[in-house]
C-alpha distance (Angstrom), angle and dihedral (degrees) to the residues before:
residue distance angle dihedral
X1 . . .
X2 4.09 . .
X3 3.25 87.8 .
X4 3.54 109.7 39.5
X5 3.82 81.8 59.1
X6 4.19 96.3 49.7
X7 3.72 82.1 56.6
X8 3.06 102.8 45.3
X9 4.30 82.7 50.4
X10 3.90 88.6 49.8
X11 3.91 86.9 48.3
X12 3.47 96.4 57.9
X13 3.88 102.3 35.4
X14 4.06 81.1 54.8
X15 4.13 91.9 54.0
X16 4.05 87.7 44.7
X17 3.90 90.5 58.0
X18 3.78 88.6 34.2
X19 3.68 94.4 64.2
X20 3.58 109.2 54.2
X21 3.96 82.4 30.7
X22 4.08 84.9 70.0
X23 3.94 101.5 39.2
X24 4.19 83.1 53.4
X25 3.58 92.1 47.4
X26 3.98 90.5 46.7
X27 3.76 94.8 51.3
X28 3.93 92.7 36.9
X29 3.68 83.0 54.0
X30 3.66 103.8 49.4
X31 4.16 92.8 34.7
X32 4.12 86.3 56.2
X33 4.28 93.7 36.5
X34 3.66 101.5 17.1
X35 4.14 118.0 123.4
X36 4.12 98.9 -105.9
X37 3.32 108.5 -135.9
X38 4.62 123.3 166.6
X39 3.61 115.8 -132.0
X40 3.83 110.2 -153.1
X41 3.65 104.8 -129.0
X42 3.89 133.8 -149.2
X43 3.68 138.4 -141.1
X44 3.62 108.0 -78.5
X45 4.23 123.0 -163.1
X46 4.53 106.0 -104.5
X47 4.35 97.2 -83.9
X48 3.47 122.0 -123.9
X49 4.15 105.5 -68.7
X50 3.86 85.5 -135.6
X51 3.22 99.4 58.9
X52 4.22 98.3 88.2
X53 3.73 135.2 -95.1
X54 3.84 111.8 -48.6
X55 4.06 155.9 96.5
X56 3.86 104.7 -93.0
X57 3.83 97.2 -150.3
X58 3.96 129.2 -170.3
X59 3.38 119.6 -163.6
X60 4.22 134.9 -150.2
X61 3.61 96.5 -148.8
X62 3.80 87.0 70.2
X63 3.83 99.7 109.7
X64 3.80 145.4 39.3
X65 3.51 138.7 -161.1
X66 3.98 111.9 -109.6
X67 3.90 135.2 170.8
X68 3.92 86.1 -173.5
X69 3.66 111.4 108.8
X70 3.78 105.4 -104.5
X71 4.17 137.5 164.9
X72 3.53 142.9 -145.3
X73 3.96 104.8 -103.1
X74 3.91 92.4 25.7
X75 4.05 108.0 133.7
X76 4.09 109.9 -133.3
X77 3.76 142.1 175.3
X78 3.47 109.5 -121.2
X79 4.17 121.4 -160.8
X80 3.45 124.8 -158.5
X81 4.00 146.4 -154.2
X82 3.69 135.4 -168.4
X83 4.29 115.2 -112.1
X84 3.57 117.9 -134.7
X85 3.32 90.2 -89.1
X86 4.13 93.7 61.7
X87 4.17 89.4 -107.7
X88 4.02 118.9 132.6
X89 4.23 111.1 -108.0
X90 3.57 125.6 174.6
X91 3.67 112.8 -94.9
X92 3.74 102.3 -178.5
X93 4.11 136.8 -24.9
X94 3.84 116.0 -137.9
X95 3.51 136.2 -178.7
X96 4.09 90.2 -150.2
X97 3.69 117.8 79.2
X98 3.87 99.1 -107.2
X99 3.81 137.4 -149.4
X100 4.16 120.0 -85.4
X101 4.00 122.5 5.7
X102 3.62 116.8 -13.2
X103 3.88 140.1 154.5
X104 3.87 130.3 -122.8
X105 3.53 113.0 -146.3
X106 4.00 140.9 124.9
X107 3.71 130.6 -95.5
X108 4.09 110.6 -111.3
X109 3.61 102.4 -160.5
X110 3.95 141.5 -15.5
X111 3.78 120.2 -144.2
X112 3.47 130.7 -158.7
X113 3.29 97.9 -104.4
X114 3.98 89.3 66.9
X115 4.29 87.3 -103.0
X116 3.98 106.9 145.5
X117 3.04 122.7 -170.1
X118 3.69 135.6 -159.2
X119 3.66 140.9 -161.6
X120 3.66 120.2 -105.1
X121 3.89 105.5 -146.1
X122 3.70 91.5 -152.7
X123 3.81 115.8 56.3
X124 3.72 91.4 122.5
X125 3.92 123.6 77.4
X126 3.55 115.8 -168.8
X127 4.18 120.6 -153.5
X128 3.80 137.3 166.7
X129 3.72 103.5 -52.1
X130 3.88 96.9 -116.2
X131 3.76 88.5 50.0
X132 3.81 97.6 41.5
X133 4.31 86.7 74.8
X134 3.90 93.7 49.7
X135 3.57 90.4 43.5
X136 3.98 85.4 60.4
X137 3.06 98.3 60.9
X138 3.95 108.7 33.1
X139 4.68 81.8 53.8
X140 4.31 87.2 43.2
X141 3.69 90.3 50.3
X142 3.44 89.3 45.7
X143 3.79 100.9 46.4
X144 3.29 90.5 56.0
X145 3.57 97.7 56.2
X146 3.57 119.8 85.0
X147 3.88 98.4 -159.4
X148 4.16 85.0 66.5
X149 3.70 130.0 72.4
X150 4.00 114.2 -145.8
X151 3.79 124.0 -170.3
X152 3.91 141.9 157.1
X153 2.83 119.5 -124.9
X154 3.94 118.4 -138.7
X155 4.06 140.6 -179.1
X156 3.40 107.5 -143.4
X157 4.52 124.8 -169.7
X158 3.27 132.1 149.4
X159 3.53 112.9 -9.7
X160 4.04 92.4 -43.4
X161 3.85 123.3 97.2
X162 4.27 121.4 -165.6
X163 3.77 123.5 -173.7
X164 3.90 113.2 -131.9
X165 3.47 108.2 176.5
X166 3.79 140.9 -16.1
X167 3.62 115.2 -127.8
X168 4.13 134.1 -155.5
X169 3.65 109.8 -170.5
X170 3.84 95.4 -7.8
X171 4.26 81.0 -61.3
X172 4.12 116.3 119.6
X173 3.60 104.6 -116.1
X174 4.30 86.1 -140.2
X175 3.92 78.3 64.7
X176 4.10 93.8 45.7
X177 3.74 90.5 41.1
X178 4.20 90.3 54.8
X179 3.96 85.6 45.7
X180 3.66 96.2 56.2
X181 3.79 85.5 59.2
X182 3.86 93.1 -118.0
X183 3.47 127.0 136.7
């Protein structure tokens, strides 16, 4: 019995390391692998200051035009293609898993107008804490500008999407945030 229950301890402190182990691996896998595409950004309203240490990020390539029936809720596969200008868009949703890089995810609303729109898994980017408040700023300042260009920049394979880096003017705002001299 002793040691049906020490296994059974070693079983589960394996599955608890396991776990997280995986999601690392996955996001490690598709960060170093991934498809990179950048996701223009818009101005977003200053986030909740409780919410942790990170870049709240909204993106424009978060909807599509569709005459396909589609609901709110509904989990897709969305493709996508670079603009002329180099910035993610939409190129088709699917509810089949589809050839090359794609991202699962679930529609958030349909207008009337046939607009769906989809949630982008990654509007968060996380940094050192004492950068993370810096960074805030120097990307809100910069949003709000119309002279500068801000993106994320995302990996995306197989149904998984990770945020590397968030640009302004095709410059890492980690690099813009040591600049400035701040923390």
């Amino acid at each position: 019995m002793k040691i049906l229950v020490i296994l059974l301890f070693a079983i589960m402190c394996i599955a608890q390391l396991a776990v997280p182990g995986k999601m690392i691996w996955d996001s490690e896998w598709v960060a170093h692998h991934g498809t990179p595409y950048k996701f223009q950004t818009r101005p977003v309203d200053p986030s909740d200051p409780f919410r942790g240490k990170y870049i709240t990020l909204q993106f424009l390539a978060d909807h599509v035009y569709d005459t396909a029936s589609w609901t709110s809720g509904e989990s897709v596969n969305v493709v996508f293609t670079a603009d002329s200008s180099g910035f993610a868009t939409i190129e088709r949703i699917t509810r089949e898993k589809p050839q090359g890089p794609y991202l699962h995810t679930t529609i958030t609303y349909v207008d009337s107008g046939y607009e769906v729109h989809i949630d982008l898994p990654f509007d968060r980017f996380y940094m050192e804490e004492s950068k993370a408040t810096p960074a805030e700023h120097v990307y809100s300042d910069a949003a709000r500008d119309t002279a500068r260009v801000c993106y994320g920049l995302v990996r995306i394979d197989e149904g998984r999407a990770v945020i590397t880096d968030v640009m302004i003017n095709d410059r890492s705002i980690k690099d813009l945030v040591e600049e400035l001299g701040r923390p």
